[in-house]
Backbone as ProteinMPNN parsed JSONL, in Angstrom:
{"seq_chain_A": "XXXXXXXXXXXXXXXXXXXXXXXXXXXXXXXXXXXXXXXXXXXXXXXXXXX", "coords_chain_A": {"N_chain_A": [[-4.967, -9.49, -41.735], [-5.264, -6.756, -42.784], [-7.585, -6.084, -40.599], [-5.641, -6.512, -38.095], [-3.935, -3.929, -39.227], [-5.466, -2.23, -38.859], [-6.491, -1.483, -35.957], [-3.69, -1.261, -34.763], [-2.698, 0.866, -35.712], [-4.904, 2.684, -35.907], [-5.6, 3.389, -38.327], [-8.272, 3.59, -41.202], [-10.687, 1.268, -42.28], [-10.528, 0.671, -44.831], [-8.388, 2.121, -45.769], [-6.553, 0.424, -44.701], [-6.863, -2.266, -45.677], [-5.611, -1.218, -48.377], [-3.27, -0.755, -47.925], [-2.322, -3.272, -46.848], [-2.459, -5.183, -48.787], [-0.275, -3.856, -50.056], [1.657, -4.587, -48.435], [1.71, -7.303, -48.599], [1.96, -7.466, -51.536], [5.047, -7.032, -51.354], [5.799, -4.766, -51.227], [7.904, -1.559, -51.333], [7.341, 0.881, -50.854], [4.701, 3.324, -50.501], [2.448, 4.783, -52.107], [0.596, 7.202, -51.396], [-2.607, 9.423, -50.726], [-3.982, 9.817, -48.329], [-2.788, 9.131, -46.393], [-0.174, 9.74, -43.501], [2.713, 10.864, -44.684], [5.891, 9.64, -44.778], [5.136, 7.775, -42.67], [6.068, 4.643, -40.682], [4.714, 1.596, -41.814], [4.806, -1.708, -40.675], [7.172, -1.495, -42.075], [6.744, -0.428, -44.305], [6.975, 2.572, -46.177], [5.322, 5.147, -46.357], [4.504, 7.365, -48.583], [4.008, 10.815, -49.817], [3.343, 12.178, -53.415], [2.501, 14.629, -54.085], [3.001, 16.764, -51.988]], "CA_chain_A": [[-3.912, -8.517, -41.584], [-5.928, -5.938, -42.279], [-7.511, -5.686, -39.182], [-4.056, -6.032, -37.08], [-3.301, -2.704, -38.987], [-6.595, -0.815, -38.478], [-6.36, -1.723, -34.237], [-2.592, -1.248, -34.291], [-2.382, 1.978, -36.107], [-5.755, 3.605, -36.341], [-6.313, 3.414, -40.061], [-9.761, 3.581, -41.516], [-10.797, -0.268, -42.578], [-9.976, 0.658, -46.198], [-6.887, 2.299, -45.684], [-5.687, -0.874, -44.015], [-6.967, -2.659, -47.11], [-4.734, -0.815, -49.075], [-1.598, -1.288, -46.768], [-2.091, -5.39, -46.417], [-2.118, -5.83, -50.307], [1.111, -3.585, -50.677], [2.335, -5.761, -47.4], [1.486, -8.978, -49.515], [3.362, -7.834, -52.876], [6.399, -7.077, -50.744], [6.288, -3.194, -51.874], [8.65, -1.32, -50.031], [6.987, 2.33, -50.462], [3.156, 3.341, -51.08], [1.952, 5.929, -53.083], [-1.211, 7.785, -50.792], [-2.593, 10.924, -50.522], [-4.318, 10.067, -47.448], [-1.725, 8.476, -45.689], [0.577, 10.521, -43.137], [3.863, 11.14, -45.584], [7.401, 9.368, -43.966], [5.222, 6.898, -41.746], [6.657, 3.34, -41.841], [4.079, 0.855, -41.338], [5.353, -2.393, -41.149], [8.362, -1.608, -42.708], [6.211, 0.094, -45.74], [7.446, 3.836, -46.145], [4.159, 6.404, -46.89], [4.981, 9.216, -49.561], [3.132, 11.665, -50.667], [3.919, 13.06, -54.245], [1.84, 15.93, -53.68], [3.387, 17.215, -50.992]], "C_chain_A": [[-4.479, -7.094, -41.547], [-6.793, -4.912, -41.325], [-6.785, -5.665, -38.216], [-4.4, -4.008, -37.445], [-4.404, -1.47, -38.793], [-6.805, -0.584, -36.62], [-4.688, -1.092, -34.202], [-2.297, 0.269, -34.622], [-3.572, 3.169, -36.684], [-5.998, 3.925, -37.659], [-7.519, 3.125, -40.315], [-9.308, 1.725, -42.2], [-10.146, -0.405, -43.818], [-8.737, 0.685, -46.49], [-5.723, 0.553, -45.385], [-5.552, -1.897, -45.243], [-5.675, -2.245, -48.096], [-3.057, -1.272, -48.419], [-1.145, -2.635, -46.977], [-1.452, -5.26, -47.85], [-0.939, -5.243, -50.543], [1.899, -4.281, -49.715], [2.878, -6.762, -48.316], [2.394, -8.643, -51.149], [4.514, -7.405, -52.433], [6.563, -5.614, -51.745], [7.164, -2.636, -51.087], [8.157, 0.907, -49.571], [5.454, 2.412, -51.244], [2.935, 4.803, -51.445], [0.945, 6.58, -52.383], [-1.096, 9.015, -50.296], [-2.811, 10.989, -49.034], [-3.51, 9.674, -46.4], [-0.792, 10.108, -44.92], [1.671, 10.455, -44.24], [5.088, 11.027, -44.488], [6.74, 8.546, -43.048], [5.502, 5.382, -42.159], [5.236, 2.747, -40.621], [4.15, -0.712, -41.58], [6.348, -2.597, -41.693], [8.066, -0.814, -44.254], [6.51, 1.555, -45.368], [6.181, 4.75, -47.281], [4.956, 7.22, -47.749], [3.806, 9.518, -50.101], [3.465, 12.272, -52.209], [3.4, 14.073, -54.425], [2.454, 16.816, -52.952], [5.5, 18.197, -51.45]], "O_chain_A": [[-4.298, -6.331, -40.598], [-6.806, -3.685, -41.226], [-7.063, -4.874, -37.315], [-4.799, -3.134, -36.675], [-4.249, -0.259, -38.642], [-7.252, 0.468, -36.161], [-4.601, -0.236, -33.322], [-1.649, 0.903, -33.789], [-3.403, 4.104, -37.467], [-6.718, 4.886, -37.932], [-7.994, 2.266, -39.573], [-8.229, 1.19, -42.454], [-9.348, -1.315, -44.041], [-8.044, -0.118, -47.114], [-4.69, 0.011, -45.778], [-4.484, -2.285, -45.716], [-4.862, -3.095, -48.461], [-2.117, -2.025, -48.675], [-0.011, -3.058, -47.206], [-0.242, -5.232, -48.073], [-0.234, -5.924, -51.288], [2.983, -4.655, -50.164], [4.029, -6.999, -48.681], [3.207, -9.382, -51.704], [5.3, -7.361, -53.379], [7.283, -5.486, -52.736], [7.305, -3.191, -49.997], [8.439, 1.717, -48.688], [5.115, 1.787, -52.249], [3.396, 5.785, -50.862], [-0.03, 6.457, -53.123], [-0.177, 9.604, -49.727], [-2.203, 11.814, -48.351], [-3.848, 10.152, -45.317], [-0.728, 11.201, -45.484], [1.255, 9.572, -44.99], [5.333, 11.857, -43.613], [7.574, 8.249, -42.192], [5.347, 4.874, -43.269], [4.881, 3.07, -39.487], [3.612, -1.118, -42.609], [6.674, -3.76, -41.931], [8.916, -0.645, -45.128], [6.298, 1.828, -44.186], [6.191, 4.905, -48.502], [6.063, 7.662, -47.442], [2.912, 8.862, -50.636], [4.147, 13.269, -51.97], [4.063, 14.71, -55.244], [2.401, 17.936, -53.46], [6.131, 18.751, -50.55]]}, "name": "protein", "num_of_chains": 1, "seq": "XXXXXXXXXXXXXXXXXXXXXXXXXXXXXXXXXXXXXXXXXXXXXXXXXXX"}
């Protein structure tokens, strides 16, 4: 899965890493700094709390 989302959406290998496993516990929003803020990937909703 990981690699789907690093081809499908340009994410670094890690990043994608991070993404799958919140995929896989059925999260519905991710916590990342590095992440764009408001993109859905998969249905997963980026935030920044920094921002």
């Amino acid at each position: 899965m990981a690699i789907t989302l690093t081809d499908g959406y340009g994410l670094s290998y890690y990043d994608s890493l991070i993404v799958a496993a919140a995929l896989e516990a059925d999260c519905d929003t991710l916590l990342a700094e590095d992440l764009r803020t408001g993109q859905r990937l998969e249905g997963l909703l980026v935030a920044n709390r920094f921002v």
